[in-house]
C-alpha beads as a LAMMPS data file, in Angstrom:
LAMMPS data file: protein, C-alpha beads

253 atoms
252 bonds

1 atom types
1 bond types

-500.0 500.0 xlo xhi
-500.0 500.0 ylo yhi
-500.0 500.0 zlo zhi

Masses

1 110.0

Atoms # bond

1 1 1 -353.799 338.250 -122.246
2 1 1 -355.203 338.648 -125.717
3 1 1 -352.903 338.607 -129.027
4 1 1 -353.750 341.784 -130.641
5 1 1 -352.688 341.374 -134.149
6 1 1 -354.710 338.139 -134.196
7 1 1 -356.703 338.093 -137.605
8 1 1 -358.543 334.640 -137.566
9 1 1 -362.133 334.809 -138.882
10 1 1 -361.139 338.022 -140.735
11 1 1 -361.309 338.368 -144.956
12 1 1 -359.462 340.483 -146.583
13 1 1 -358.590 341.847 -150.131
14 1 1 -356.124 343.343 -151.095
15 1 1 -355.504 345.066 -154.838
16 1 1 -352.190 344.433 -156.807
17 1 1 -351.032 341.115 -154.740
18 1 1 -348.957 339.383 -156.582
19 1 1 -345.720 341.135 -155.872
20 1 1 -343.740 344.108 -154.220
21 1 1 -345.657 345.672 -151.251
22 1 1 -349.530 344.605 -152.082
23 1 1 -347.916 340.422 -151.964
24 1 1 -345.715 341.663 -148.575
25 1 1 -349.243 342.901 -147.347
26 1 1 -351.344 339.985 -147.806
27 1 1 -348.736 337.287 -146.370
28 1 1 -348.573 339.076 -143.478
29 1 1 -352.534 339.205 -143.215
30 1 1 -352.782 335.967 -143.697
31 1 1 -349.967 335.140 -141.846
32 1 1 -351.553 336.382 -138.916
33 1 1 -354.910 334.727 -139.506
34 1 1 -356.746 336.086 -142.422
35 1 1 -357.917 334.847 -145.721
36 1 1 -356.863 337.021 -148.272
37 1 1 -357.632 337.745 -151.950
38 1 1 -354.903 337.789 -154.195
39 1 1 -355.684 340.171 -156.857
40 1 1 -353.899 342.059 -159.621
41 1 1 -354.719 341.775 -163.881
42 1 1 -353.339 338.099 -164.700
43 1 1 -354.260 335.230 -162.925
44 1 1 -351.456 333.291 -163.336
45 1 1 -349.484 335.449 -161.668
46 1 1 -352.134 335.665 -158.745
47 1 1 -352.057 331.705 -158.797
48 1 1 -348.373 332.053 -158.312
49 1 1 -348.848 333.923 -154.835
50 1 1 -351.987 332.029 -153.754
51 1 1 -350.454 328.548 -154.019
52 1 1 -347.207 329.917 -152.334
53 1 1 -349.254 331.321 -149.061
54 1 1 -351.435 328.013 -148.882
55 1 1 -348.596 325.657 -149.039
56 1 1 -346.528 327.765 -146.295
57 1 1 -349.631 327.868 -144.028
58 1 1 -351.293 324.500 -144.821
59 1 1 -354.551 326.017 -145.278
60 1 1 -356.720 327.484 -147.737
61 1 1 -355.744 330.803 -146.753
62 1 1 -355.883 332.554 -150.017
63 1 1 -357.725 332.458 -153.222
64 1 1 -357.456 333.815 -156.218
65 1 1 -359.991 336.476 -158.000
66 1 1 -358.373 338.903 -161.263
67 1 1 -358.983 342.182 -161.655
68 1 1 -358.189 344.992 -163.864
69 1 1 -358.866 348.169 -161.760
70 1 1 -359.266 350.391 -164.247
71 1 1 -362.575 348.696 -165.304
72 1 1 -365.443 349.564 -162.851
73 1 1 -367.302 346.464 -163.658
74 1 1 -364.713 344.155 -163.465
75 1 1 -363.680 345.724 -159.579
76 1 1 -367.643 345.145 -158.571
77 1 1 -366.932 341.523 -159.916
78 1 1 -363.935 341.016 -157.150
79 1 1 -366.396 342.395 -154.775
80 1 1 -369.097 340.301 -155.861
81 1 1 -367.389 336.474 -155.801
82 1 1 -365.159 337.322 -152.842
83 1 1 -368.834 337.406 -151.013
84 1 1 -369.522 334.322 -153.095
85 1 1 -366.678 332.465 -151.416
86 1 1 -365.684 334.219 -148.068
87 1 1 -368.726 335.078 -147.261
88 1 1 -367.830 338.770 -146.283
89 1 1 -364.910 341.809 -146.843
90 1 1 -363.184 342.978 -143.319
91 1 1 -360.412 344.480 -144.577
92 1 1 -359.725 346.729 -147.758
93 1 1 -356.190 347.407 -149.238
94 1 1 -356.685 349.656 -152.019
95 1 1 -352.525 349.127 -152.893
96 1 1 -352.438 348.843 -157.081
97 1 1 -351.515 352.145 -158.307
98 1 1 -349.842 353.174 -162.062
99 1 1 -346.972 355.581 -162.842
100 1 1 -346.854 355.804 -166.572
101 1 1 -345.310 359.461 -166.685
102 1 1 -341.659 360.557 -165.413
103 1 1 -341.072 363.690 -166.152
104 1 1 -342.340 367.910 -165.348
105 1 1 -346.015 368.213 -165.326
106 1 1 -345.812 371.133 -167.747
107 1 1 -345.341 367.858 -170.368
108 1 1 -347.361 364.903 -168.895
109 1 1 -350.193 364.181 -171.940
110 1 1 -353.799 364.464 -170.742
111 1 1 -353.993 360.645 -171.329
112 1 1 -351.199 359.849 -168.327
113 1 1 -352.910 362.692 -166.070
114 1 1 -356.223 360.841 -166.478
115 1 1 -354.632 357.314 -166.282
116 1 1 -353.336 358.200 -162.895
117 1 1 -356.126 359.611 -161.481
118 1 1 -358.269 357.018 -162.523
119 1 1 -356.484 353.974 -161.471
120 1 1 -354.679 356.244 -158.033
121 1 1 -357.988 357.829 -157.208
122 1 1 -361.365 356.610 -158.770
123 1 1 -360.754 353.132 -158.207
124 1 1 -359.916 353.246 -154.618
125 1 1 -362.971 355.341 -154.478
126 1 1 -365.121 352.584 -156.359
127 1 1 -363.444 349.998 -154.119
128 1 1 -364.920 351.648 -151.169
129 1 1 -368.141 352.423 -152.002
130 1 1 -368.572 348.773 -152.945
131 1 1 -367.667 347.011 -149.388
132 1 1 -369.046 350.246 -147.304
133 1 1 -372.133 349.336 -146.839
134 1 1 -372.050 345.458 -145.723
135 1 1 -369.347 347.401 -142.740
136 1 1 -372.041 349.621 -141.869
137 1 1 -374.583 346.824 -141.573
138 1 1 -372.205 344.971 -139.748
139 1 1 -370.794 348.109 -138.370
140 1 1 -367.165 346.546 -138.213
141 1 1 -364.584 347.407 -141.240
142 1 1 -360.954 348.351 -142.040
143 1 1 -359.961 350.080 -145.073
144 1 1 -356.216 350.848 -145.488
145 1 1 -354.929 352.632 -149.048
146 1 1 -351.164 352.884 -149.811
147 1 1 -350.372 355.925 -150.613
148 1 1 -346.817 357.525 -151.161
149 1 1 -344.430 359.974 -149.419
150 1 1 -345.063 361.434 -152.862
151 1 1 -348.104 362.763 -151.435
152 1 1 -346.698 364.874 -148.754
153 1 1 -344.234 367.182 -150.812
154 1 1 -343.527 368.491 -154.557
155 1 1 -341.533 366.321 -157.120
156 1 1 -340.218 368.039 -160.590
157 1 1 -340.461 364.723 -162.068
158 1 1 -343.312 362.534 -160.180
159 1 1 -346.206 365.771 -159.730
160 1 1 -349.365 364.143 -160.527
161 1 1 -348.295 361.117 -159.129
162 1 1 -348.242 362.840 -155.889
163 1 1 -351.432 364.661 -156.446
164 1 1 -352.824 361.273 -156.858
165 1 1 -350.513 360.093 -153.659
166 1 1 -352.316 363.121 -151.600
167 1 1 -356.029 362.134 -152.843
168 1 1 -355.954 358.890 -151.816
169 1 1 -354.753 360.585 -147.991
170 1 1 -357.808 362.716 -148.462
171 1 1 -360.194 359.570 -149.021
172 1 1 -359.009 357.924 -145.975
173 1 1 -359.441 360.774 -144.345
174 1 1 -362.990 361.475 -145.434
175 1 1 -363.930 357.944 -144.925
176 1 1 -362.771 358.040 -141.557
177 1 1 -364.944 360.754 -140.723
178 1 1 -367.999 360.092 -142.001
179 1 1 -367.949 356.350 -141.415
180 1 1 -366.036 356.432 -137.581
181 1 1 -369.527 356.285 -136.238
182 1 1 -370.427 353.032 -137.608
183 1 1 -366.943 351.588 -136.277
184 1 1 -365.308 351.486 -139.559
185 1 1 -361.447 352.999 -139.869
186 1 1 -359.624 354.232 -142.784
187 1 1 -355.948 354.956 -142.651
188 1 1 -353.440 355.380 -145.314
189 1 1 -350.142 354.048 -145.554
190 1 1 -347.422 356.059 -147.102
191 1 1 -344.251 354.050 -147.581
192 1 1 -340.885 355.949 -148.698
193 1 1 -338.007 354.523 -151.057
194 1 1 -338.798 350.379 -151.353
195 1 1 -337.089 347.522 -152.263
196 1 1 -339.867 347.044 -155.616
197 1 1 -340.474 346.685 -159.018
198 1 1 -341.816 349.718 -158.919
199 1 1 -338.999 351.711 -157.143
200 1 1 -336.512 350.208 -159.100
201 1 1 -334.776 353.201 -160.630
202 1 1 -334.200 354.451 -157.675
203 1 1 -332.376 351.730 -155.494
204 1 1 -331.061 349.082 -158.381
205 1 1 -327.597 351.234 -159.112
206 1 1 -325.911 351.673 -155.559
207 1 1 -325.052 355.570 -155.777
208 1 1 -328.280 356.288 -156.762
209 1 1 -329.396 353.980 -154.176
210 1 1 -327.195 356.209 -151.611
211 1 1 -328.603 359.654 -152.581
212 1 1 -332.255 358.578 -152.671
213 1 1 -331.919 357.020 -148.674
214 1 1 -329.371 359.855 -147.667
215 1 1 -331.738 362.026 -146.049
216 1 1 -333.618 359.237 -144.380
217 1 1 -332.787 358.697 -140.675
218 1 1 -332.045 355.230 -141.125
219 1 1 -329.785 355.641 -143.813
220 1 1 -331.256 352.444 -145.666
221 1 1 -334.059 351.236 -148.158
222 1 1 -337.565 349.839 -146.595
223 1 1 -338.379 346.449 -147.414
224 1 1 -341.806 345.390 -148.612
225 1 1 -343.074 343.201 -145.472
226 1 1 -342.102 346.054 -143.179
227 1 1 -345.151 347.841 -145.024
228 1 1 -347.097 344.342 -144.520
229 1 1 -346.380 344.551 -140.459
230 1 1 -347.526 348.140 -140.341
231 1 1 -350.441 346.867 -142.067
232 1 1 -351.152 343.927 -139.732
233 1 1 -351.150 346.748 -137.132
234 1 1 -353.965 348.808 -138.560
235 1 1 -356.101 345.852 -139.389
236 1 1 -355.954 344.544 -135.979
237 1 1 -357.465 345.372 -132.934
238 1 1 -353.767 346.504 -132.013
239 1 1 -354.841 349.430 -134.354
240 1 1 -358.548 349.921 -133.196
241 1 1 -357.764 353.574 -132.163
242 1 1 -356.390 354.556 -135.354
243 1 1 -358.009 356.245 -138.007
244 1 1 -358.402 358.707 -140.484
245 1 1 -354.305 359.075 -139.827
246 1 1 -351.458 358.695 -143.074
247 1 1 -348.398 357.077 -141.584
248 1 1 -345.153 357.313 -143.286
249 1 1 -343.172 354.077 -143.047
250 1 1 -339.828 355.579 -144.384
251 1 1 -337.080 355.382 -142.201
252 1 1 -337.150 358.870 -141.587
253 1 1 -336.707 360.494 -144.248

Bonds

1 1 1 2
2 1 2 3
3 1 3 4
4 1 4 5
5 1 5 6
6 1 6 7
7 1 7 8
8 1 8 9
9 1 9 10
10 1 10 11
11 1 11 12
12 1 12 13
13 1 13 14
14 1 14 15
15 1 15 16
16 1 16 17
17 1 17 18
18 1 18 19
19 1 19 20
20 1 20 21
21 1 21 22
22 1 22 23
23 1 23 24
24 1 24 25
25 1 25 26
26 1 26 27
27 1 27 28
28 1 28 29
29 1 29 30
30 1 30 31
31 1 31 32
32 1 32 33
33 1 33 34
34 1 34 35
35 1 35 36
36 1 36 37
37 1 37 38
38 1 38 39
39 1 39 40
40 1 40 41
41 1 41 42
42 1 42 43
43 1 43 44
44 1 44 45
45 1 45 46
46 1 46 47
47 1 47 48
48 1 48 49
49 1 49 50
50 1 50 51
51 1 51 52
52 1 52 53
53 1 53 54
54 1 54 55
55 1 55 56
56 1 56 57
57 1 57 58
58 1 58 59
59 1 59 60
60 1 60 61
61 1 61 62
62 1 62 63
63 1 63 64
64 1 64 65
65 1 65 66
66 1 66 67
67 1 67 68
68 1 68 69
69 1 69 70
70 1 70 71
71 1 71 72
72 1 72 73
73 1 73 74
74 1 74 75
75 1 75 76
76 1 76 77
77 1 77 78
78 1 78 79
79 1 79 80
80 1 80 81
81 1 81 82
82 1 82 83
83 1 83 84
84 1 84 85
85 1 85 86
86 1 86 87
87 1 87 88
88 1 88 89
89 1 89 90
90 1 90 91
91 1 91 92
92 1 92 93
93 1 93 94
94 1 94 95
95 1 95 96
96 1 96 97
97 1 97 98
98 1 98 99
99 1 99 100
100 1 100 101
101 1 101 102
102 1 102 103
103 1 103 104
104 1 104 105
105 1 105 106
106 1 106 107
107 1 107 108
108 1 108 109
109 1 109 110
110 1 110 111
111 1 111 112
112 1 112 113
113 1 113 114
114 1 114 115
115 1 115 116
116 1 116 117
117 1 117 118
118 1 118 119
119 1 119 120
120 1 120 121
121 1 121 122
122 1 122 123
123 1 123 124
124 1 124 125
125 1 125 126
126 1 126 127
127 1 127 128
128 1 128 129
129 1 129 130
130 1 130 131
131 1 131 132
132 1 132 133
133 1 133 134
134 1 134 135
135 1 135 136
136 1 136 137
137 1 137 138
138 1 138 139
139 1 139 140
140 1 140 141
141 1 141 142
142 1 142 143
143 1 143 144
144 1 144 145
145 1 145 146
146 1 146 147
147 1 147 148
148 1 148 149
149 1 149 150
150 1 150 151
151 1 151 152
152 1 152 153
153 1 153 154
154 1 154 155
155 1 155 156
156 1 156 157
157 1 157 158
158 1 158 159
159 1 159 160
160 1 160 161
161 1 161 162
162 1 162 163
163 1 163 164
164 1 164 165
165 1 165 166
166 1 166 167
167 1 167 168
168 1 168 169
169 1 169 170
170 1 170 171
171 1 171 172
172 1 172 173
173 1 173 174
174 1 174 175
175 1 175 176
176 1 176 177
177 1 177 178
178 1 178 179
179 1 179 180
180 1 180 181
181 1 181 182
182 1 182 183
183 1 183 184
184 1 184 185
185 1 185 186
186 1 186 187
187 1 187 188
188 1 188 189
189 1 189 190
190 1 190 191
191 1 191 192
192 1 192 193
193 1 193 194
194 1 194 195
195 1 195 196
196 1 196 197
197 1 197 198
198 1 198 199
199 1 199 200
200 1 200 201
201 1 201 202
202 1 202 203
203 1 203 204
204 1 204 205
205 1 205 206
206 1 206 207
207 1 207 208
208 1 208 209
209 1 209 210
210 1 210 211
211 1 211 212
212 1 212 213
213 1 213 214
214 1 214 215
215 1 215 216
216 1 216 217
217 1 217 218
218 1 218 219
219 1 219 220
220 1 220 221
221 1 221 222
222 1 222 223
223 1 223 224
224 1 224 225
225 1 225 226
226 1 226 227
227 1 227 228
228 1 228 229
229 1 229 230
230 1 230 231
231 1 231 232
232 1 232 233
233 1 233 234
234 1 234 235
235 1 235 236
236 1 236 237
237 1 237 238
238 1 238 239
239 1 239 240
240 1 240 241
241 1 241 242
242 1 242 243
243 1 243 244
244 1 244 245
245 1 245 246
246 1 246 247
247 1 247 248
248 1 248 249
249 1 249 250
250 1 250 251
251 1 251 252
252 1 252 253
């Protein structure tokens, strides 16, 4: 019998790692046997998480490498020394992502539209056109992007956030297609209402916290590592079948 969500040998990145749903993603990847790069823009912060997995595991699981996505150069840099010092990039998690605007679209300034679609869109799309190549060579690779339920309907207050949400489905998509003849998969993941940072509006008073999961099946918030196990699934070879698919991990809704 063969373990299917085994991960040894594999290297992985993943964008915006220090905390919420990127940090629940890479424990679980290298809880299940591969070494991970934790990256977001401060490296203390990254050394927080990369000392943390190490110690639990007893092994130099993770390491370290900042980045600032917004900055083309400095996302071909975390490309560049994660070679250096793995050797290789398996895996991709294109998971950092901005919000800056709340509000109707008819008032978001052209500065938070283009922020968004930069850091939402672009840099997943630099991201992959950086490790692409060394998968087709190799023709083995995973790339997974965390999208949004936002993508898949209208919001009066979170529009181009879900335009962004949508365009990162439509990159995994392409990717799939063009690249699913050189083995490589690309699948997004689009997580409802969860327990982060980032979602905290919405779940840190309790009736708020009751509307926003009210029309979810499970009648309940999604905690970050259940977004790390569904992406343990599509990295592994429990997942080889998969691609060019968006999953919704929220409870229903």
């Amino acid at each position: 019998m063969e373990n299917m969500f085994d991960l040894t040998g594999k290297v992985a990145i993943v964008t915006g790692s220090t905390k919420g749903i990127g940090r629940a993603i890479a424990e679980q990847l290298a809880l299940h046997g591969a070494k991970v790069v934790i990256s977001s823009r401060k490296a203390d912060a990254c050394e927080i998480v990369t000392n943390e997995i190490n110690e639990a595991l007893g092994d130099k699981r993770a390491i370290t490498i900042p980045c600032h996505i917004g900055y083309k150069e400095q996302l071909q840099a975390l490309i560049d020394e994660t070679r250096n010092q793995l050797g290789k990039i398996d895996i991709l998690v294109c998971n950092a992502a901005v919000n800056p605007f709340y509000g109707s679209m008819a008032d978001i300034p052209d500065s938070a539209f283009e922020k968004i679609l930069d850091s939402n869109v672009k840099s997943n799309h630099w991201l992959c056109q950086m490790v692409l190549p060394e998968m087709v060579e190799r023709k083995d690779g995973v790339i997974m992007i965390v999208s949004s339920v936002g993508g898949l309907h209208g919001s009066p207050v979170l529009g181009t956030y879900g335009i962004s949400k949508a365009a990162d489905m439509q990159l995994a998509r392409n990717i799939a297609c063009e690249y699913g003849p050189h083995n490589i998969r690309a699948n997004a993941i689009a997580p409802g209402l969860v327990r982060t940072d980032f979602a905290k509006a919405l779940w840190e008073d309790p009736e708020t916290l009751r509307m926003s999961t009210a029309n979810a099946f499970l009648r309940r918030i999604g905690e970050p590592q259940e977004i790390g196990g569904v992406a343990v699934f599509l990295a592994s070879s429990a997942g080889s079948f998969v691609t060019g698919q968006t999953l919704a991990v929220d409870g229903g809704r």
